[in-house]
N, C-alpha and C positions, 0 to 999 in steps of 0.2 A: 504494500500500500504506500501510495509517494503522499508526501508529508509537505510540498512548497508551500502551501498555505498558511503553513505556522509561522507567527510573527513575534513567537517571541525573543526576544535576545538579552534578556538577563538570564543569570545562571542560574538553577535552581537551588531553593531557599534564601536567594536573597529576598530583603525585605524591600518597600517600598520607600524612596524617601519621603522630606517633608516635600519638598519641591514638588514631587508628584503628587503628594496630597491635597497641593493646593489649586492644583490644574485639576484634578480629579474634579474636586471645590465646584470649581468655575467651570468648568464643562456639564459637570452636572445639574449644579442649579440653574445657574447664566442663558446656557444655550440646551439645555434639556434635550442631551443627546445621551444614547442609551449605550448600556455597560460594554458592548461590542465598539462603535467608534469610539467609545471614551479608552478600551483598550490596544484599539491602532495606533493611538495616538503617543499614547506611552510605551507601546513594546513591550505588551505583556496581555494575557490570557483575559477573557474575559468575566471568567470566577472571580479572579482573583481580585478584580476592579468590586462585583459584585459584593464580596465578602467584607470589600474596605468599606462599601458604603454601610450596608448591615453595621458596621461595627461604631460605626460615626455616624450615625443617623437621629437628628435631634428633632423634634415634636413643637411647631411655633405654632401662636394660637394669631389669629387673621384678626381684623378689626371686626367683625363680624361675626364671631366668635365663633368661627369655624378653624379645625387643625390643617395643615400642613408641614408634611417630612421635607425636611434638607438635611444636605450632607455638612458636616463641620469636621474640617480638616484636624483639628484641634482635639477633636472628641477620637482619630482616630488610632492607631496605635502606637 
């Protein structure tokens, strides 16, 4: 089975920096683009974008007093 597809180019177990966390950030809330381009973008898998946001995911309450998720770079590992 050929493999070109895979984009990732870190090595395995490295961790994410902060720098990518903050792009993650902003890719995610900003331009509300999903865990697959937000993974192109950085070079790496798209779990693993998924897993940062899971992990950093903060609960804002609207004026309107309705909720919405974001991602905070800060809350994540």
């Amino acid at each position: 089975m050929c493999q070109n597809n895979c984009n990732t180019k870190r090595e395995k177990g490295e961790h994410l920096s902060y720098e990518d966390r903050v792009k993650i950030e902003h890719l995610y809330n900003q331009q509300d683009k999903n865990y697959t381009e937000i993974g192109k973008e950085l070079n790496c898998h798209r779990t693993t974008v998924s897993r940062e946001i899971k992990k950093g995911e903060i609960e804002l309450k609207n004026s309107d007093w309705t909720y919405r998720k974001e991602y905070s770079s800060k809350r994540g590992q």
